[in-house]
PAFISE-39052 format. One record per atom (N, C-alpha, C): residue number from 1; residue in one letter; chain; atom name; x, y, z. Coordinates in Angstrom, 3 decimals. Layout:
REM residues N
<k->NUM&r->A&c->A&a->CA&c1->X&c2->Y&c3->Z> $
...
REM end
This chain:
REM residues 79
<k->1&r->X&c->A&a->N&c1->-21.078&c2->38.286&c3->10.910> $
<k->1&r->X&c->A&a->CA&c1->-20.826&c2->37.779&c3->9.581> $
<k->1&r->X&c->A&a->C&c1->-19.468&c2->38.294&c3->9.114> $
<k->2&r->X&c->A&a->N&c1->-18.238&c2->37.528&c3->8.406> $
<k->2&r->X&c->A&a->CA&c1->-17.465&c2->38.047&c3->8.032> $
<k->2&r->X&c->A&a->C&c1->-17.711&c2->38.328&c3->6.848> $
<k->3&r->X&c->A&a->N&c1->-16.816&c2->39.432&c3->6.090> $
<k->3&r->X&c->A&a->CA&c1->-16.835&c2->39.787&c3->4.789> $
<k->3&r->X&c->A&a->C&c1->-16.198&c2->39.252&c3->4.432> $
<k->4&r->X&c->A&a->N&c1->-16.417&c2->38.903&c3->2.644> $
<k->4&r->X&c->A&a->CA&c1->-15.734&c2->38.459&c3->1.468> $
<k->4&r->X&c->A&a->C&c1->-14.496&c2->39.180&c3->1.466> $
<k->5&r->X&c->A&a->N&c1->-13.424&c2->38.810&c3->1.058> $
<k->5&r->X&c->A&a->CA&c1->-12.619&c2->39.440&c3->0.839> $
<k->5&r->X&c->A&a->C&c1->-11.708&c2->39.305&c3->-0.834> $
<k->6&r->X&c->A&a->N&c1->-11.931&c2->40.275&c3->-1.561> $
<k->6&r->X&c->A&a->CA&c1->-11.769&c2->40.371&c3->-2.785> $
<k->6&r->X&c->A&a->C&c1->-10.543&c2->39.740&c3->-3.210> $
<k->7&r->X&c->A&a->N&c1->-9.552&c2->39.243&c3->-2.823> $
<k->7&r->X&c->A&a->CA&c1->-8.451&c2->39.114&c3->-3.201> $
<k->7&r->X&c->A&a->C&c1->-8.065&c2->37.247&c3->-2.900> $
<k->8&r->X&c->A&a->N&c1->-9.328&c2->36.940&c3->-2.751> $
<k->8&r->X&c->A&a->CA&c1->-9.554&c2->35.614&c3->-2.136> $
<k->8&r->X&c->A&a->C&c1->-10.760&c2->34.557&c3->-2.729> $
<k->9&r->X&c->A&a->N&c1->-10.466&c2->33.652&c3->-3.660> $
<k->9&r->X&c->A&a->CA&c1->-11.505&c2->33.207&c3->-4.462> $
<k->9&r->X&c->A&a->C&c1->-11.870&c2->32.012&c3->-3.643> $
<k->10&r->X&c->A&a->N&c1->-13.025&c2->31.761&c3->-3.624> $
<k->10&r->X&c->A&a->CA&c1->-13.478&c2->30.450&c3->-3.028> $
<k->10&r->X&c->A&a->C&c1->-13.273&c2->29.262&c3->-3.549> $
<k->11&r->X&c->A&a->N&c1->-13.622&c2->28.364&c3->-2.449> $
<k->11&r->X&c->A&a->CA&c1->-12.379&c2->27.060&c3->-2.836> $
<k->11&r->X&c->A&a->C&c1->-14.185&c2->25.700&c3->-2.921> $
<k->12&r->X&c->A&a->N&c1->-14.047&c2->25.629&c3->-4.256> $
<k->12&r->X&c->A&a->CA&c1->-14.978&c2->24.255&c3->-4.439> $
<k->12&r->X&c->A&a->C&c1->-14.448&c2->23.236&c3->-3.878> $
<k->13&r->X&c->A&a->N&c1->-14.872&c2->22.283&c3->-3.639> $
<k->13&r->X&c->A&a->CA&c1->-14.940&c2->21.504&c3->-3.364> $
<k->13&r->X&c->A&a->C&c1->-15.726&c2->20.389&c3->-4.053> $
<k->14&r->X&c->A&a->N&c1->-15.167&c2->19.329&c3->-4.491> $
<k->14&r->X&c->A&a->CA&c1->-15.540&c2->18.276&c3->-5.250> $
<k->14&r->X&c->A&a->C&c1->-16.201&c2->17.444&c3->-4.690> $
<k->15&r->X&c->A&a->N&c1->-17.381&c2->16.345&c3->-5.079> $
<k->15&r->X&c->A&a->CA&c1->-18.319&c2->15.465&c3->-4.330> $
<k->15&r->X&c->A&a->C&c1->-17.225&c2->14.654&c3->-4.535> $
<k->16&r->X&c->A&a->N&c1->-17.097&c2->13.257&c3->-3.442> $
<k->16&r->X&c->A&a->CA&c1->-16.834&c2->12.100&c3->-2.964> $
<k->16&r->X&c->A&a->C&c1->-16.936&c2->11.268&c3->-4.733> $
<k->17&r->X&c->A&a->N&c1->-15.792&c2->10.880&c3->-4.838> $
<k->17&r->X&c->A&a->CA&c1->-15.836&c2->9.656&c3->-5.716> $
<k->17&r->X&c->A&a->C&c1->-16.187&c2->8.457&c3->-5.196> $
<k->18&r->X&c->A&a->N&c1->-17.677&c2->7.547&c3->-5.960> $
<k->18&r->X&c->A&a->CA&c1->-18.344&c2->6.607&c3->-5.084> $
<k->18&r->X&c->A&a->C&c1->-18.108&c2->5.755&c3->-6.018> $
<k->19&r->X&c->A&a->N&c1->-17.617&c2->5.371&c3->-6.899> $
<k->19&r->X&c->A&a->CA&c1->-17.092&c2->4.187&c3->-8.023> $
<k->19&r->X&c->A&a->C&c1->-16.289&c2->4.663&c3->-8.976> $
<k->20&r->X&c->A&a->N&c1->-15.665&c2->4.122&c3->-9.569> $
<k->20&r->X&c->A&a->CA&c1->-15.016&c2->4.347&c3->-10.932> $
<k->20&r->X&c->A&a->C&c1->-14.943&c2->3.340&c3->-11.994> $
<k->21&r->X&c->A&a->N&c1->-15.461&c2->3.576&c3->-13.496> $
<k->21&r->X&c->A&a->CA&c1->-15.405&c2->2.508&c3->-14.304> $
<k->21&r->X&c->A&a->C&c1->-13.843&c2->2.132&c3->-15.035> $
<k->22&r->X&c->A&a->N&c1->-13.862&c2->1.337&c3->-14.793> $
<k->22&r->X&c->A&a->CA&c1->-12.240&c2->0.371&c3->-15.218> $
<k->22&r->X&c->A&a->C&c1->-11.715&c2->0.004&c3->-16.448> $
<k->23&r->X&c->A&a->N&c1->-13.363&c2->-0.609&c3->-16.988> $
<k->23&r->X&c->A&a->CA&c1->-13.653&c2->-0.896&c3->-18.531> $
<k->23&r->X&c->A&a->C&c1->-14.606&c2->-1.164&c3->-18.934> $
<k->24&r->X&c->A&a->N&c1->-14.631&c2->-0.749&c3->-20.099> $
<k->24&r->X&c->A&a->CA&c1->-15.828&c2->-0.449&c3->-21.087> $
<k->24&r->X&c->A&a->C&c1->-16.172&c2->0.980&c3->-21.114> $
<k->25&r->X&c->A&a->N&c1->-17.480&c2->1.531&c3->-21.830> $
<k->25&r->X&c->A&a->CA&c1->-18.250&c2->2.361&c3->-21.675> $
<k->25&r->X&c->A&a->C&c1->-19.588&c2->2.645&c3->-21.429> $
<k->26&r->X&c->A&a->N&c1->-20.171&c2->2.554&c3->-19.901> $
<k->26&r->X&c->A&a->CA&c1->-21.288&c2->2.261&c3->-19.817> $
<k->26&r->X&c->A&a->C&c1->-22.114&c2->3.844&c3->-20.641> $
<k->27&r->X&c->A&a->N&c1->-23.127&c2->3.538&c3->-20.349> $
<k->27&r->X&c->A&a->CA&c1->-24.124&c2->4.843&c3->-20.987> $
<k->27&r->X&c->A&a->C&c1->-25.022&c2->5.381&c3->-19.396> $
<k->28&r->X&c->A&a->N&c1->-25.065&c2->6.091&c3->-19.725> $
<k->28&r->X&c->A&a->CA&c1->-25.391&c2->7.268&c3->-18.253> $
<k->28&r->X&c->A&a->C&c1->-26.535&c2->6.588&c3->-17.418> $
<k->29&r->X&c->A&a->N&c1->-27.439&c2->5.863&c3->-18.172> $
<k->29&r->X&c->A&a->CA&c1->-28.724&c2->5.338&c3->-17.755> $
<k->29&r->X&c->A&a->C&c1->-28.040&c2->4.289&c3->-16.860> $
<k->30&r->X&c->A&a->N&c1->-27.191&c2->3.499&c3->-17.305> $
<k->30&r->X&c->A&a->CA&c1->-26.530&c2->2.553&c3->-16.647> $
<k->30&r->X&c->A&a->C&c1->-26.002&c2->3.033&c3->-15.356> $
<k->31&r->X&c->A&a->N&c1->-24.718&c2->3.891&c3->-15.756> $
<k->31&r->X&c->A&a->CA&c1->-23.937&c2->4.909&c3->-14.372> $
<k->31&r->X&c->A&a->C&c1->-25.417&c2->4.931&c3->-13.272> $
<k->32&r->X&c->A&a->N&c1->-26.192&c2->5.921&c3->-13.455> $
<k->32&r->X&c->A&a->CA&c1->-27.697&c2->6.214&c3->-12.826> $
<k->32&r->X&c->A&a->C&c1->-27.823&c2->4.520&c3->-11.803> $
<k->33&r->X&c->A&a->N&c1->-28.205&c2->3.558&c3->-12.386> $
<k->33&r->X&c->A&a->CA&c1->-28.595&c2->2.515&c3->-12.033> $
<k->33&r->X&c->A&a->C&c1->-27.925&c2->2.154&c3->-11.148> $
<k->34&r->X&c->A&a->N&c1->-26.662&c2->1.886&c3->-11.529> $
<k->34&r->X&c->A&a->CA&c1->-25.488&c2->1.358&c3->-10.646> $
<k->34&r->X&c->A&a->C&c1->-25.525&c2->2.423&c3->-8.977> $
<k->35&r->X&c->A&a->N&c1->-25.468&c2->3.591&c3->-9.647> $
<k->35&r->X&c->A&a->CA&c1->-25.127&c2->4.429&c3->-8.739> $
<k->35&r->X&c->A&a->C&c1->-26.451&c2->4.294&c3->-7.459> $
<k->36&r->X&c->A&a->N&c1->-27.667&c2->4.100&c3->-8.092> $
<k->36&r->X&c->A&a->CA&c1->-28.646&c2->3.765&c3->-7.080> $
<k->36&r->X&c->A&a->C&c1->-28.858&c2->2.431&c3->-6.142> $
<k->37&r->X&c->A&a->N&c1->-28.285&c2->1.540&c3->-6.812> $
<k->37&r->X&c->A&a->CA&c1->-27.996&c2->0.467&c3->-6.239> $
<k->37&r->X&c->A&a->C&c1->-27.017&c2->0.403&c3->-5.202> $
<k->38&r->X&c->A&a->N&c1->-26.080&c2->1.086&c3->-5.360> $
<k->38&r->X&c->A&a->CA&c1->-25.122&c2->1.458&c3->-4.532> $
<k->38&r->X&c->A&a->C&c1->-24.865&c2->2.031&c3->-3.428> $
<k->39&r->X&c->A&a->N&c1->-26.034&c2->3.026&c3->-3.539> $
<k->39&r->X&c->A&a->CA&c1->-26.669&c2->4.037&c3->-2.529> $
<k->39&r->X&c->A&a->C&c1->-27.309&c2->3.840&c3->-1.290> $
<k->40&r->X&c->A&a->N&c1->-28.152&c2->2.799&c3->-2.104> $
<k->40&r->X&c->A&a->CA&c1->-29.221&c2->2.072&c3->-1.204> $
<k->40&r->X&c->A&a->C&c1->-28.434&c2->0.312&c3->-0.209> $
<k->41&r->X&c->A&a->N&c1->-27.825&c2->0.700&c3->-0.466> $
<k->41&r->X&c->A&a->CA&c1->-26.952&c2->-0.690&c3->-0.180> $
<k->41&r->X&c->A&a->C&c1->-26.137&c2->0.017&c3->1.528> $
<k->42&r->X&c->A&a->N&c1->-25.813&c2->1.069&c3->0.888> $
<k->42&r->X&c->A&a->CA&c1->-24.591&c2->1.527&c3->2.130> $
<k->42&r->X&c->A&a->C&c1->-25.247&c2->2.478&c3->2.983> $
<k->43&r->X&c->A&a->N&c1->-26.826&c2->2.629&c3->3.383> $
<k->43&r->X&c->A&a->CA&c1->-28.087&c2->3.456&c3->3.901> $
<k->43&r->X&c->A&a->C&c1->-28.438&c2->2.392&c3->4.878> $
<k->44&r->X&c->A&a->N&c1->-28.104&c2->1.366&c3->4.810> $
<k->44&r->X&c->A&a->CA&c1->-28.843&c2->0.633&c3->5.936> $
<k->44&r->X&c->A&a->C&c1->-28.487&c2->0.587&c3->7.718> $
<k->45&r->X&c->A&a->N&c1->-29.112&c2->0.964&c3->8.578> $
<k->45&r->X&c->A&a->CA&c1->-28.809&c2->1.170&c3->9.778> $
<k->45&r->X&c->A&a->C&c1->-29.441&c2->-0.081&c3->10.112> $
<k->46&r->X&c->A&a->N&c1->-28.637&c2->-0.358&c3->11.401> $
<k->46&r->X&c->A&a->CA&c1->-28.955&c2->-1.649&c3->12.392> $
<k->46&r->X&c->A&a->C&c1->-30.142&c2->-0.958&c3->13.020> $
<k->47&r->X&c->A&a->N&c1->-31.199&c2->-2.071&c3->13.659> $
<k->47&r->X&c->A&a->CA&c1->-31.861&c2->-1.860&c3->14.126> $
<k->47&r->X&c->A&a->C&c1->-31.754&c2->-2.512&c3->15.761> $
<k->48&r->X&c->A&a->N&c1->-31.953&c2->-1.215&c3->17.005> $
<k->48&r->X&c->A&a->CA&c1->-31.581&c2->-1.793&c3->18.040> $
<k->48&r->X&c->A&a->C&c1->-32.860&c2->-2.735&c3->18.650> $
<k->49&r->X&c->A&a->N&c1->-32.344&c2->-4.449&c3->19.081> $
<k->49&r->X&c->A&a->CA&c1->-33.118&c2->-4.932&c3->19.766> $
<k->49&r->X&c->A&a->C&c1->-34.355&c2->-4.086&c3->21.016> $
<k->50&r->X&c->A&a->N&c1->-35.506&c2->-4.797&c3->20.699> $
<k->50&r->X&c->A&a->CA&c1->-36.580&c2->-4.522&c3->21.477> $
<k->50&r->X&c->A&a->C&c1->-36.144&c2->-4.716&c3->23.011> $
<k->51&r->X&c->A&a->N&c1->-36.566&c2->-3.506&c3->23.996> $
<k->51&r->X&c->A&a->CA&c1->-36.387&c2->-4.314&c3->25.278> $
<k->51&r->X&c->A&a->C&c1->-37.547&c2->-4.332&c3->25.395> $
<k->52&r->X&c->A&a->N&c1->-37.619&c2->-4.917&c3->26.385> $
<k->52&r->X&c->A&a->CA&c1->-39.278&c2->-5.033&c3->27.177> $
<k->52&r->X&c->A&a->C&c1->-39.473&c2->-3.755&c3->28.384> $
<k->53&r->X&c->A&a->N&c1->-40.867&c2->-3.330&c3->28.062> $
<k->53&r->X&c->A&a->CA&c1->-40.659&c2->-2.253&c3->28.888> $
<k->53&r->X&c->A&a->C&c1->-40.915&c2->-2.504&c3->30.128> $
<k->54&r->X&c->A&a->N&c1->-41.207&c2->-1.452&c3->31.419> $
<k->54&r->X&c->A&a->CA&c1->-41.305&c2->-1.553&c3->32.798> $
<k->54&r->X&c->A&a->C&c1->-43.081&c2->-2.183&c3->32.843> $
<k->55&r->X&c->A&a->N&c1->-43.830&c2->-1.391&c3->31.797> $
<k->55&r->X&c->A&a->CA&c1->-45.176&c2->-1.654&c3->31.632> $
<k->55&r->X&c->A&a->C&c1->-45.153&c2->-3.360&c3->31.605> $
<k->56&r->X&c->A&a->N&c1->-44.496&c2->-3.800&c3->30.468> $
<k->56&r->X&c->A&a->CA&c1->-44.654&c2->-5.118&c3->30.364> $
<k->56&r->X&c->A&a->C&c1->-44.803&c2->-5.722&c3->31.290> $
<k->57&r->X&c->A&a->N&c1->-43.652&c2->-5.879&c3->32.139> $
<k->57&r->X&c->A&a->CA&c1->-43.274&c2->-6.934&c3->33.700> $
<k->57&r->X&c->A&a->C&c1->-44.281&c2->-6.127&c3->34.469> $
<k->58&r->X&c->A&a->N&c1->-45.137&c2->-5.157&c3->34.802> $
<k->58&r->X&c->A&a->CA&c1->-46.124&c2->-4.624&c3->36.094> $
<k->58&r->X&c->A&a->C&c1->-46.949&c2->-5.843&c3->35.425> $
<k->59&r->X&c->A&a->N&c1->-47.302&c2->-5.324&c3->33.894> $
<k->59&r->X&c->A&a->CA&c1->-48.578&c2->-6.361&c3->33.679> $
<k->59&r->X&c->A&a->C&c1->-48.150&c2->-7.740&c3->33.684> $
<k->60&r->X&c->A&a->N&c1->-46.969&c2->-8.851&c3->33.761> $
<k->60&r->X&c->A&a->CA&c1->-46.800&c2->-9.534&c3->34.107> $
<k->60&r->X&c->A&a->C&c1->-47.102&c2->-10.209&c3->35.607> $
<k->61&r->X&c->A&a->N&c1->-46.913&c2->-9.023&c3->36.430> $
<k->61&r->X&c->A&a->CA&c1->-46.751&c2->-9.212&c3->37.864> $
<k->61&r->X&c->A&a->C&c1->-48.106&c2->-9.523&c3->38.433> $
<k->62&r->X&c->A&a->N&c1->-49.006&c2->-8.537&c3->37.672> $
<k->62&r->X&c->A&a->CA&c1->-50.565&c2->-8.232&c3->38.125> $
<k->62&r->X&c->A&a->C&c1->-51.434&c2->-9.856&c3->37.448> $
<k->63&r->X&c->A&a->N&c1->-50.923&c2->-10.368&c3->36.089> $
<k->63&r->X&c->A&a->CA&c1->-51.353&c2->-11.388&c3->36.011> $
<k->63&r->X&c->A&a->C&c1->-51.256&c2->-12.572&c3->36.336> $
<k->64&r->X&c->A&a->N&c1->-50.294&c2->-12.480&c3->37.130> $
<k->64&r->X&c->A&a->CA&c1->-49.539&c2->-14.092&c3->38.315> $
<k->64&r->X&c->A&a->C&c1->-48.393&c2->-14.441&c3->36.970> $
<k->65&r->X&c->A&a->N&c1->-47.902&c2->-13.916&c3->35.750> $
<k->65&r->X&c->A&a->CA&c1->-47.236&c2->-14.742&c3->34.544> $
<k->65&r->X&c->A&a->C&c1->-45.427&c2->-14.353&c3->35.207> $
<k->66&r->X&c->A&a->N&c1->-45.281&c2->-14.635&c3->36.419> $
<k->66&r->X&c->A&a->CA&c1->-43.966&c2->-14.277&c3->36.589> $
<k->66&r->X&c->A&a->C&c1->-43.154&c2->-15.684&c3->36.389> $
<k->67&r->X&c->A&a->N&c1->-42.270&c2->-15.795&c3->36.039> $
<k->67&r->X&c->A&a->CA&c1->-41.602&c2->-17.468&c3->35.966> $
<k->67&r->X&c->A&a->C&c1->-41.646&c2->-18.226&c3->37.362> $
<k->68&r->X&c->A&a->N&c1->-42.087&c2->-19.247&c3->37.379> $
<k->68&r->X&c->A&a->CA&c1->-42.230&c2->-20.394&c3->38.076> $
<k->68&r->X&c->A&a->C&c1->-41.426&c2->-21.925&c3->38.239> $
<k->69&r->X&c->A&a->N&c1->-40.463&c2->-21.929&c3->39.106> $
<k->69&r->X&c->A&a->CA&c1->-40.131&c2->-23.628&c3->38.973> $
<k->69&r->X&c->A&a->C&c1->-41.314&c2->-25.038&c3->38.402> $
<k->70&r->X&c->A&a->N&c1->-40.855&c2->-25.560&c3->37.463> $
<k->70&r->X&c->A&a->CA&c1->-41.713&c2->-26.626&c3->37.527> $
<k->70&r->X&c->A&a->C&c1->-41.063&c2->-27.323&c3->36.055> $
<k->71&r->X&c->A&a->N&c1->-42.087&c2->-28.187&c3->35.095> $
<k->71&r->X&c->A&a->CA&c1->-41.841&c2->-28.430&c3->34.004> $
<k->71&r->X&c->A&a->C&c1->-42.727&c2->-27.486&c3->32.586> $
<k->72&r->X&c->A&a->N&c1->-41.744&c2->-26.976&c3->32.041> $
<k->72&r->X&c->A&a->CA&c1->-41.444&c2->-26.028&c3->31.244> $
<k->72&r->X&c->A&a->C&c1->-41.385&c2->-24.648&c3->31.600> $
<k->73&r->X&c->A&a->N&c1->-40.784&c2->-24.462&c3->32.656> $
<k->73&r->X&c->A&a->CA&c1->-40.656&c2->-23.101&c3->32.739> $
<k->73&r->X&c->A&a->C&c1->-39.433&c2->-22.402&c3->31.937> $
<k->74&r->X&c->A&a->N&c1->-38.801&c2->-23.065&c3->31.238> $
<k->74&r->X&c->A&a->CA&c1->-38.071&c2->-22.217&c3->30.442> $
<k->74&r->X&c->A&a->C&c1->-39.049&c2->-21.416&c3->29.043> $
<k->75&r->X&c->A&a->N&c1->-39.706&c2->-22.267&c3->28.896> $
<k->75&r->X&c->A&a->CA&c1->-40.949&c2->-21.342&c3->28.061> $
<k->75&r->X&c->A&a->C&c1->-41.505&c2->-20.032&c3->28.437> $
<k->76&r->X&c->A&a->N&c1->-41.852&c2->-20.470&c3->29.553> $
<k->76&r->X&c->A&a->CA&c1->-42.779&c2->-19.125&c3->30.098> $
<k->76&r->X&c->A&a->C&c1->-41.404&c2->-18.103&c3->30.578> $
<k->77&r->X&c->A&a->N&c1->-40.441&c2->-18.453&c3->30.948> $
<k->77&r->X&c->A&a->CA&c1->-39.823&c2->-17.131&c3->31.873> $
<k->77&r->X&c->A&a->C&c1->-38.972&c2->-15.968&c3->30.116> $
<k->78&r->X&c->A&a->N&c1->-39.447&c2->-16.454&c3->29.026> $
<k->78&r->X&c->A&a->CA&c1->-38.818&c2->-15.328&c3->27.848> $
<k->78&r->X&c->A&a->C&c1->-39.642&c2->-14.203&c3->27.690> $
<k->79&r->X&c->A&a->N&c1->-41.471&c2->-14.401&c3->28.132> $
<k->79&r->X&c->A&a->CA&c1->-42.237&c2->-13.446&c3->28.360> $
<k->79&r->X&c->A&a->C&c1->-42.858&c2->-12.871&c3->27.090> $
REM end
């Protein structure tokens, strides 16, 4: 652990400015609102496509459902 050193004041650091009002004067309840809306907006993660697992295609294999030449096999071979 280092020590404090007396002759050395710590340095704040300010939160991230996430909007600024331009004009008017909203009232805090408002700020609040906005600010949650805002929040929840820029939280959203992609979600990665499903693969199909190894399980899937065994149990494919074991039930004869492997794709087949014929008419409509583009149906059946998406699984």
């Amino acid at each position: 652990m280092i020590p404090a050193r007396p002759d050395v004041e710590p340095v704040e650091t300010a939160p991230p400015v996430l909007f600024t009002v331009v004009k008017g004067n909203p009232a805090p309840e408002e700020l609040a609102a906005l600010a949650a809306v805002v929040l929840s907006m820029g939280s959203a993660e992609t979600a990665e496509p499903a693969k199909p697992s190894v399980r899937h295609w065994v149990r494919r294999q074991q039930l004869q459902l492997a794709p087949q030449p014929g008419p409509g096999a583009w149906k059946r071979s998406r699984g």
